[in-house]
BALO-217531 format. One line per 2 residues: their letters; for each residue x, y, z of C-alpha. Coordinates in nm, 3 decimals. Example, Ala and Ser with C-alpha at 12.3 -4.5 7.8 and 13.67 -1.06 7.14 Angstrom:
# residues 2
as	1.230 -0.450 0.780 | 1.367 -0.106 0.714
//
This chain:
# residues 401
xx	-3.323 -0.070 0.837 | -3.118 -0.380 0.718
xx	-2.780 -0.445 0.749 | -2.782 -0.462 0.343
xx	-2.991 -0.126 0.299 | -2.745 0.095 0.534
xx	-2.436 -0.052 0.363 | -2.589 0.081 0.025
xx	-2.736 0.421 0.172 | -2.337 0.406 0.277
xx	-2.227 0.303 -0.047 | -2.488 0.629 -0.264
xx	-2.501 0.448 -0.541 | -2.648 0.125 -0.654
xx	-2.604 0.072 -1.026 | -2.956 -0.094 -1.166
xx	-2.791 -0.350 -1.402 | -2.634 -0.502 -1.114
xx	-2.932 -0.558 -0.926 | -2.935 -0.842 -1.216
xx	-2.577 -0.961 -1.130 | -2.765 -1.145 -0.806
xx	-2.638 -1.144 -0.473 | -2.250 -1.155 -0.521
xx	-2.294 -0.931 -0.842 | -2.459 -0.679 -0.597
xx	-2.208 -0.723 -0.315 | -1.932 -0.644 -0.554
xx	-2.094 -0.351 -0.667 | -2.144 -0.221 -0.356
xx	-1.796 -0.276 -0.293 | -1.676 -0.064 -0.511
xx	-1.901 0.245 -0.473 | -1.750 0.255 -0.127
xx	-1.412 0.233 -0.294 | -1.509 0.518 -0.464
xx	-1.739 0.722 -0.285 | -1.620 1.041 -0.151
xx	-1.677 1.080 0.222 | -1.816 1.356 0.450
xx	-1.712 1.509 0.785 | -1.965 1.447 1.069
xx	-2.235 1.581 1.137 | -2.385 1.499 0.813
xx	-2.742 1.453 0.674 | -2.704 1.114 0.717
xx	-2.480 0.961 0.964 | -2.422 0.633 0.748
xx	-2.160 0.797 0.521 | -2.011 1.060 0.724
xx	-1.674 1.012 0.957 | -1.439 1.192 0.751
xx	-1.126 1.307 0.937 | -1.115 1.520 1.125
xx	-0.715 1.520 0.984 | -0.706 1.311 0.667
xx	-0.524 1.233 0.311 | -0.816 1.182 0.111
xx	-1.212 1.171 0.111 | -1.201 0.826 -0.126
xx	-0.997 0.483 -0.155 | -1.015 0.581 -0.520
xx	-0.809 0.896 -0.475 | -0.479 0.745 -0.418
xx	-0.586 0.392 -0.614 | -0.756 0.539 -0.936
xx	-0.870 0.307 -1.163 | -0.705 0.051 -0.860
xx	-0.412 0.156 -0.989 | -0.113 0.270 -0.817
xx	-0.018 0.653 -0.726 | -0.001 0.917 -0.970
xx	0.253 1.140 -1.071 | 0.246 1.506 -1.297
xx	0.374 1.822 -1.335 | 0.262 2.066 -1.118
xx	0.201 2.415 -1.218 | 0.475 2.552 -0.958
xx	0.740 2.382 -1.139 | 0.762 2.072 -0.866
xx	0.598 1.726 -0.885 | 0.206 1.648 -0.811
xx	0.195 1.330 -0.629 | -0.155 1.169 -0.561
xx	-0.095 0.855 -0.335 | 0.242 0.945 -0.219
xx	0.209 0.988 0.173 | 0.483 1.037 0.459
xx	0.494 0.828 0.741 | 0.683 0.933 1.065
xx	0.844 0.696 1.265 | 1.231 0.579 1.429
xx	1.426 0.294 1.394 | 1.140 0.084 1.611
xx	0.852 0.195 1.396 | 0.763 0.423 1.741
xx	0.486 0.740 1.541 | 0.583 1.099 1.610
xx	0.425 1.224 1.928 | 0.232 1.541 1.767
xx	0.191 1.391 1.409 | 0.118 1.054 1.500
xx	0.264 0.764 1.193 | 0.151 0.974 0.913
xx	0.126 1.331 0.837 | -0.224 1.437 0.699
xx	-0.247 1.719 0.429 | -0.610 1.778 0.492
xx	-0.860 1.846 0.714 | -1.245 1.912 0.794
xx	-1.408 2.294 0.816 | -1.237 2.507 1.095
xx	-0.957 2.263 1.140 | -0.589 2.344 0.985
xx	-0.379 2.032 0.826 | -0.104 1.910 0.941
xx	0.096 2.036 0.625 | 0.171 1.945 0.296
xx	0.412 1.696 0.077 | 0.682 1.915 -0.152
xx	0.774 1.666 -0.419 | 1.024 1.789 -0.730
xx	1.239 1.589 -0.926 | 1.599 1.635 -0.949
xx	1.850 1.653 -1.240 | 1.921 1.242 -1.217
xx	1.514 1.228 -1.249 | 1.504 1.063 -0.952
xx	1.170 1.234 -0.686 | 1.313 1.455 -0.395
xx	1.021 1.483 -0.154 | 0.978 1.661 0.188
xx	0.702 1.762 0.427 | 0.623 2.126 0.502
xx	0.520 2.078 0.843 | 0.277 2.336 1.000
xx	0.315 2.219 1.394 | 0.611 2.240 1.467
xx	0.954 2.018 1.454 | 0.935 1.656 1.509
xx	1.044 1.495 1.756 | 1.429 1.378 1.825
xx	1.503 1.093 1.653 | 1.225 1.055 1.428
xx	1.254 1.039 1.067 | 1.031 1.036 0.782
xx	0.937 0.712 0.504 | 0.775 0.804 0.196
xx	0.527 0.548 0.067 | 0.397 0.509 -0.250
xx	0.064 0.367 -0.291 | 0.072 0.015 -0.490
xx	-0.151 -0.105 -0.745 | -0.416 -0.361 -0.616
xx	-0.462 -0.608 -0.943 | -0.416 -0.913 -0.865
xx	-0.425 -0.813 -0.458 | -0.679 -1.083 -0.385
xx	-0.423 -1.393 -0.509 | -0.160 -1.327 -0.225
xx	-0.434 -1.450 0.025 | -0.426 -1.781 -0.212
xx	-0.089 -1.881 -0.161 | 0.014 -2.168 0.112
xx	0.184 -2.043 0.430 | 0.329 -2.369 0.470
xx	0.493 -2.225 0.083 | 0.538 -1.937 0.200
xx	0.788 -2.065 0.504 | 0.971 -2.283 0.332
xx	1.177 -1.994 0.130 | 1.293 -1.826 0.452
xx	1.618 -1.848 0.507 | 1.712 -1.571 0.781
xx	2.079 -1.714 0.861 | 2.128 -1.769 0.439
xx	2.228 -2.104 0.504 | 2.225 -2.177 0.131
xx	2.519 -1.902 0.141 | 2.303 -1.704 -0.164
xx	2.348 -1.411 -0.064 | 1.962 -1.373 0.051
xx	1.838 -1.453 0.424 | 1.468 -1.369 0.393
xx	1.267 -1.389 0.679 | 0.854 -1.441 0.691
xx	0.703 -1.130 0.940 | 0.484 -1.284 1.168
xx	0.170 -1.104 1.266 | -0.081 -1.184 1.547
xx	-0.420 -1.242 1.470 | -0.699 -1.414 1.613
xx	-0.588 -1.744 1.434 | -0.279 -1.692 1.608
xx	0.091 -1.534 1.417 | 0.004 -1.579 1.021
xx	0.278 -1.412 0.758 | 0.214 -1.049 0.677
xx	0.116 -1.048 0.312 | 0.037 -0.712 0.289
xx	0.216 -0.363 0.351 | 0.531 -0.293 0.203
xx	0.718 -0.405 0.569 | 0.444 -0.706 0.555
xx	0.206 -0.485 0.836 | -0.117 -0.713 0.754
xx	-0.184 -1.084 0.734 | -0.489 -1.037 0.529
xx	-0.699 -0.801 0.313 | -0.929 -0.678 0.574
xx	-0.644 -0.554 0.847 | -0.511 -0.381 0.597
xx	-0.841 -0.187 0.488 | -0.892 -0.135 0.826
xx	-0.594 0.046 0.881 | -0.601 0.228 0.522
xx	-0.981 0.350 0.609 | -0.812 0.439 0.992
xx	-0.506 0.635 0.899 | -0.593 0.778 0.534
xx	-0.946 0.859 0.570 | -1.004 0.889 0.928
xx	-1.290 0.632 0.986 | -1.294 0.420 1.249
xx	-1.445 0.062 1.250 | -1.423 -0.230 1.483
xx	-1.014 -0.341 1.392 | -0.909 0.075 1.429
xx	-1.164 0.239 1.674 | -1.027 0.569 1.744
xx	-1.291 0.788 1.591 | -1.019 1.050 1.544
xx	-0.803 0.887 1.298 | -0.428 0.944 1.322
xx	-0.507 1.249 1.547 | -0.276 1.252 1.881
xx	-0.315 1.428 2.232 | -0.072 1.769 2.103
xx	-0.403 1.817 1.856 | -0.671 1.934 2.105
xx	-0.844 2.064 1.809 | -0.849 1.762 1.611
xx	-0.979 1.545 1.900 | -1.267 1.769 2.002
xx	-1.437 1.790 1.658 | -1.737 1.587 1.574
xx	-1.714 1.195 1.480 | -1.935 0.965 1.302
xx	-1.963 0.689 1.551 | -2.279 0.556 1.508
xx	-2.486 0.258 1.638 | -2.567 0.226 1.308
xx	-2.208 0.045 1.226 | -2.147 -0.066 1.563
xx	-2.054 0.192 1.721 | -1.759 0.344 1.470
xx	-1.762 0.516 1.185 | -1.817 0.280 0.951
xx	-1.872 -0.172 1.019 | -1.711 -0.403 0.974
xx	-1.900 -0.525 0.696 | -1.860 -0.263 0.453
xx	-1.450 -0.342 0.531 | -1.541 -0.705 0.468
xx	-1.743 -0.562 0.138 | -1.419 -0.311 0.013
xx	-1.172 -0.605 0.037 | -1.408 -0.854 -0.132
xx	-1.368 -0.595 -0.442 | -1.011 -0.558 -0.421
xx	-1.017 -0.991 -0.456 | -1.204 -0.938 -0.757
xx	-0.966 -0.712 -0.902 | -0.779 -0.986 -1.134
xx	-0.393 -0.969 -1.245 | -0.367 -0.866 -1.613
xx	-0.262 -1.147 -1.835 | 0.102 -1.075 -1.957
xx	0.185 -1.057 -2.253 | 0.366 -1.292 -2.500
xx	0.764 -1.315 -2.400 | 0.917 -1.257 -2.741
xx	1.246 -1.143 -2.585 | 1.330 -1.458 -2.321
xx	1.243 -1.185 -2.054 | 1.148 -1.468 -1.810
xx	1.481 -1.638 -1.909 | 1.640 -1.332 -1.816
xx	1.455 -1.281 -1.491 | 1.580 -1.597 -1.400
xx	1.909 -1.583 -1.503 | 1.940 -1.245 -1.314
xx	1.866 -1.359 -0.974 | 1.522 -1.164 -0.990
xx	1.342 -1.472 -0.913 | 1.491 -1.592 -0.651
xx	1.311 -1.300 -0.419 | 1.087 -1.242 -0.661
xx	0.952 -1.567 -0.743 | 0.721 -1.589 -1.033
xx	0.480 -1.847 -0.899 | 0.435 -2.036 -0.554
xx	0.198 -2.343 -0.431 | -0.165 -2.248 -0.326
xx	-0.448 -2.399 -0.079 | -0.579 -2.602 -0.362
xx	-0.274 -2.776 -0.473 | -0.234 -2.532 -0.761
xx	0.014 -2.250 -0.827 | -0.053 -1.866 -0.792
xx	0.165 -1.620 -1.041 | 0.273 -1.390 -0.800
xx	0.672 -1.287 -0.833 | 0.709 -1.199 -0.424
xx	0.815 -1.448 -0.145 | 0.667 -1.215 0.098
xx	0.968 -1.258 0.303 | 1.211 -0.992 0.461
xx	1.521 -0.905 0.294 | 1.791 -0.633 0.378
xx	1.804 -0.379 0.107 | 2.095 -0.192 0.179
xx	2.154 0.150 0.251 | 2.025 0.286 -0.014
xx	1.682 0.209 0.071 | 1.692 0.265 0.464
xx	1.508 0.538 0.544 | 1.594 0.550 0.913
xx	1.185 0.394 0.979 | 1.124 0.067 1.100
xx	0.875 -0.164 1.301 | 0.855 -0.372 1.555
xx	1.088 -0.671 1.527 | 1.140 -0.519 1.148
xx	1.431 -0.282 1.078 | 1.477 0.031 0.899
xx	1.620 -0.145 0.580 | 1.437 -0.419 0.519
xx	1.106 -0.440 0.339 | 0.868 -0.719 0.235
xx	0.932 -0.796 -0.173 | 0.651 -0.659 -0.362
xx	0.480 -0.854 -0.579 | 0.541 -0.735 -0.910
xx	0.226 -0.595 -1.064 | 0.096 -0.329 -1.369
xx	0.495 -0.177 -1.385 | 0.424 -0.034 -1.720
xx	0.558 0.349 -1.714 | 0.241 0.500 -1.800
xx	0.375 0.764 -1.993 | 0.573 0.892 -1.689
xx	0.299 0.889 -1.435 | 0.461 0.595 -1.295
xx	0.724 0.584 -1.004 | 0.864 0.282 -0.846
xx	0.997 0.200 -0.518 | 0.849 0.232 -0.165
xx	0.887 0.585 -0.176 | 0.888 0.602 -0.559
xx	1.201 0.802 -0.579 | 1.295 0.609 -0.949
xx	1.115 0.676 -1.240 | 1.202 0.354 -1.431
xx	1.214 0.026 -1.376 | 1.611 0.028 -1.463
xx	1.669 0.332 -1.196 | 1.451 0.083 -0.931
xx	1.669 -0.171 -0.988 | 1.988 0.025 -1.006
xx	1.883 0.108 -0.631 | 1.860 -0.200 -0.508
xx	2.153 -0.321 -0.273 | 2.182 -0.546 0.045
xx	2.075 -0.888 -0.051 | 1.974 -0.778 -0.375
xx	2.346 -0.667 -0.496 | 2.428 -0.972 -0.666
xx	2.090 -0.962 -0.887 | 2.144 -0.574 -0.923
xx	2.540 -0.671 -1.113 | 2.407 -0.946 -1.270
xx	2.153 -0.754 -1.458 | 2.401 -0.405 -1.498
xx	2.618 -0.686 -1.657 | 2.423 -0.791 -1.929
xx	2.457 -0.666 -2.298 | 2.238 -0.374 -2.352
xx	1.952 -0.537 -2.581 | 1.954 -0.843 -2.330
xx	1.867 -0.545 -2.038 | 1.620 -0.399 -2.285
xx	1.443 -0.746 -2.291 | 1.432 -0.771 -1.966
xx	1.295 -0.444 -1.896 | 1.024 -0.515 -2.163
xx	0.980 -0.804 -1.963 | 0.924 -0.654 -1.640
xx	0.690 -0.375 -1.834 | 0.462 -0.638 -1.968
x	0.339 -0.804 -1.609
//
């Protein structure tokens, strides 16, 4: 069997009008059925699309990125908050994972296996999201504390690779010699090519779109490929259980669970998956922006390989964020409060099944902003200072990218 024909077995689904599209019309379709296809736990009928777990947050990419969006969020019928892409990761002020849980606690698992527990997410009176695991093995560890992370959308995902390093490294400014307020600082990650910015991740984890499939596949799914090989996902040596069931490793993907070419043909799609055009600025939003301090972390545009410029609004530096946002979690050479600036991306509110934030405790964009702190303060009382239909415009602004 072909490399081709076992990524679409993998894939269970191949569309017939793109078998017109030609080659990179096919690849792309293939791409996203394994976005979207649900996986199986092994053994299966076929062992090119099993692998599932054993522990795991979801059996599909598509589950937390529906529609490539971003998480979900709705009222649950118990009165508290149903949060689809929300997941909590475990960790202390070095980024060192829980020694029964592992980095991430996973509210599902295979046939005759028990989860690890479950997320409890309500809102409180302010609106803002109050979430906490109900953990079914036992306390964690000393010392460890838990991050909420709330999954991003993935337009426009593919145009962060596009942007110059050499860009890129000219914003830092780690000892804020400029005396801005704001000493970002790149993350550098090792890679075969040697230490390249991390672009991706909201503490900049990944350098590029395939690491941080990998890892997504690894820890959210529980499939292993060449860049993640434990065939037991996030499964660690207190869960005898988990590490006895079955795996998928098969020689048909290299030995793991699944190759490195259908995580070569998932972040292909996601490159595809263009930025919405904004709207029209009516309401000298962008002037705002600017005037703000938004920009100057969130920068609308930067250089690209090709001597062009790539609308992006992130650095995808470092920056302190204050208290506020320190959750106690951080990563090597990264601390606890500081996190990579998001590129700004599909913020409408979506009638409320929108949250913002790493953790997506706000549920507007004015509440996200009201949080920020640390390098951000002096953007955060610019914008609280502005007259109330100026802050409207802006907000409209941010709403429309």
């Amino acid at each position: 069997m072909t490399s081709k024909a076992r990524i679409l077995l993998a894939a269970a689904t191949v569309l017939a009008p793109a078998l017109a599209f030609g080659d990179a019309g096919l690849d792309r379709e293939i791409g996203r059925a394994l976005f979207e296809r649900l996986w199986v736990p092994a053994p299966a009928s076929t062992d090119a699309a099993d692998g599932l777990g054993p522990l795991f947050n979801a059996r599909a990419c598509a589950t937390c990125h529906s529609g490539a969006g971003g998480a979900r969020f709705a009222a649950a019928p118990d009165g508290g908050i149903s949060a689809r892409g929300l997941v909590v990761r475990f960790g202390d002020a070095a980024g060192t994972p829980d020694p029964t849980y592992g980095r991430q606690l996973q509210d599902h698992a295979v046939n005759g296996l028990a989860a690890e527990g479950t997320l409890v997410a309500a809102l409180a009176p302010d609106g803002s999201l109050e979430a906490r695991p109900d953990l079914a093995r036992g306390a964690l560890r000393a010392g460890m504390r838990i991050s909420l992370r709330n999954a991003p959308p993935l337009f426009g995902i593919g145009d962060r690779e596009r942007v110059d390093e050499a860009a890129i490294l000219a914003r830092a400014d780690p000892e804020d010699r400029d005396g801005d307020g704001i000493s970002g600082r790149p993350r550098m990650v090792e890679t075969a090519e040697g230490p390249r910015v991390g672009r991706y991740g909201w503490k900049g984890e990944s350098a590029d779109l395939e690491t941080q499939v990998a890892d997504a596949f690894a820890l959210d799914l529980g499939l292993s490929s060449a860049a993640a090989p434990h065939p037991y996902g996030d499964c660690t040596r207190p869960e005898p259980d988990c590490l006895a069931a079955p795996t998928g490793e098969s020689g048909l993907f290299e030995g793991h669970e699944i190759s490195a070419e259908i995580v070569t043909l998932v972040a292909d799609y996601l490159r595809g998956l263009a930025a919405k055009k904004p709207a029209p600025d009516r309401g000298q939003g962008a002037r705002l922006f600017a005037a703000a301090g938004c920009a100057a972390c969130h920068v609308p545009d930067m250089a690209d390989t090709a001597g062009g410029r790539v609308r992006i609004f992130t650095d995808f530096l470092l920056h302190d964020m204050g208290e506020h946002l320190d959750d106690g979690v951080g990563g090597p050479g990264v601390a606890s409060s500081e996190w990579r600036t998001p590129a700004l991306v599909d913020l409408a509110p979506r009638e409320g099944r929108r949250r913002y934030l790493h953790d997506g405790r706000a549920g507007t964009l004015e509440a996200a902003i009201r949080a920020h702190a640390g390098e951000a303060a002096r953007a955060r009382a610019k914008f609280l200072a502005l007259e109330a239909r100026d802050r409207s415009a802006l907000l409209r602004y941010l709403e429309s990218l």
